[in-house]
C-alpha positions, -999 to +999 in steps of 0.1 A: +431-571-289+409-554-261+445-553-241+464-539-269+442-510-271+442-502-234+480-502-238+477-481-269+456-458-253+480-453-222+505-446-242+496-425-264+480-405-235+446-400-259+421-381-239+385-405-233+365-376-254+385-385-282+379-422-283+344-423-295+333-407-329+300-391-330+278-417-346+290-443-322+282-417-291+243-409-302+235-440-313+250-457-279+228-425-265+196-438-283+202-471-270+209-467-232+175-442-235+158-474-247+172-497-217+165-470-196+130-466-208+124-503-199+138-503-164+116-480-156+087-493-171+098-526-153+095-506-122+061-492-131+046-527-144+060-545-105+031-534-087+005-545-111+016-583-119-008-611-109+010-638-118+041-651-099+061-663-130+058-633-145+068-615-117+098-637-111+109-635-150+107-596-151+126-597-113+151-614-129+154-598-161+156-566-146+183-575-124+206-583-156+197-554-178+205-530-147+240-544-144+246-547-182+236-508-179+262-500-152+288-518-171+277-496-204+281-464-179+316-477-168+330-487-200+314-448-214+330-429-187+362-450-188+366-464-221+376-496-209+368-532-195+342-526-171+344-547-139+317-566-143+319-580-182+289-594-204+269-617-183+254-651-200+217-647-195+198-681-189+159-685-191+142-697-164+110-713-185+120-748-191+096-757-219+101-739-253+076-763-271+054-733-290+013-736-292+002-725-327-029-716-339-052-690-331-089-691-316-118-665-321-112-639-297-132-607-290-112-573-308-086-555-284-081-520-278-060-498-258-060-499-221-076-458-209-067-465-169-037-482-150-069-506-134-070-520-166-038-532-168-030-572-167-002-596-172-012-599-206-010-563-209+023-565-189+041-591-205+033-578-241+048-541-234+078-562-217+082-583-247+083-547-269+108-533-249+129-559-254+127-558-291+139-524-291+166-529-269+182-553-294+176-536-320+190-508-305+225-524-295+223-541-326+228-504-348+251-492-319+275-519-320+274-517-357+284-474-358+308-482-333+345-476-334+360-484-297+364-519-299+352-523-261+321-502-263+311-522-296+316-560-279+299-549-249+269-540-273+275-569-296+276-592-269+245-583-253+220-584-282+217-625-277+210-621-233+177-592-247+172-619-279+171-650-250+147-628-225+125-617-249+122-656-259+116-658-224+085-639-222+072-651-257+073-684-242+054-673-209+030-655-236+024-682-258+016-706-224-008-682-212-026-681-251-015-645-243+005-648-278-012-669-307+012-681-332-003-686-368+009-709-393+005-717-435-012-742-447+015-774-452+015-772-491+025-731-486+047-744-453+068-771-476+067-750-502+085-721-485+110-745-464+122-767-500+125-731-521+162-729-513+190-752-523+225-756-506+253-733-521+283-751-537+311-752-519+335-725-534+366-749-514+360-777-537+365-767-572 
């Protein structure tokens, strides 16, 4: 489908500032700001991590949300394939067994100095920039009208979904991120209140 556009598009000879509509240009605007905004806070956070994982998970992390941001940059300027095409991001952290519960801790507040800051500081602002990125790309690939620029968004919401697992996981090692839970009366409650559909095939 992608090629039959390209073709179209050579064809028809339609100049690239007529292949986007508006709504698809700001809101891909809003959302490279928001991957921008987190590559640089990546590069502000390096020099303050402790902890080797954590430096090794945002390292790699960065790595793959600076080339998704070049291939965004292509595919804008060109309005095609870019070169290099959606990457499959894999975790690093092996164990996705969560820790819930939550223990008596003393109140936080905001951090007033750059001394203060930690890798449970780190990882939490990490963890929030990710959950804007995809819900960023999420509202761009849904406004969007070139079918390339909307896949390349679409396909890149599960890599920010699968790091920002990523650092939950490293979170919830560290006790960084406490994980509550119902009671198991509200818990089975909750899980039995829906019923399957019936199957519209068989009747």
């Amino acid at each position: 489908m992608v090629q039959q556009f390209n073709e179209q598009e050579e064809s028809t000879g339609m100049p690239l500032a007529q292949q986007f509509g508006a709504h698809e240009l700001l809101d891909a605007d809003e959302a490279i700001d928001t991957l921008v905004g987190a590559l640089e806070h990546f590069v502000i956070y390096d020099g303050f991590v402790q902890d080797t994982q954590l430096k090794s998970i945002m390292q790699r992390q960065k790595t793959s949300l600076s080339q998704l941001y070049n291939s965004l940059i292509e595919t804008m300027k060109t309005g095609k394939d870019p070169a290099v095409k959606t990457q499959t991001y894999m975790m690093s952290v092996q164990n996705t067994q969560t820790t819930f519960g939550m223990k008596p801790s003393s109140p936080k507040a905001p951090i007033q100095s750059t001394s203060e800051l930690n890798d449970e500081c780190i990882s939490s602002a990490v963890l929030g920039h990710l959950k804007a990125i995809a819900s960023e790309f999420t509202l761009a690939a849904l406004e969007a009208t070139h079918p390339v620029l909307r896949r390349m968004f679409a396909d890149s919401v599960p890599n920010v979904i699968e790091m920002g697992y990523e650092i939950y996981l490293y979170q919830n090692a560290q006790q960084y991120y406490e994980v509550p839970q119902l009671t198991a009366q509200d818990m089975q409650t909750i899980v039995n209140s829906f019923g399957q559909a019936t199957n519209p095939m068989s009747h």
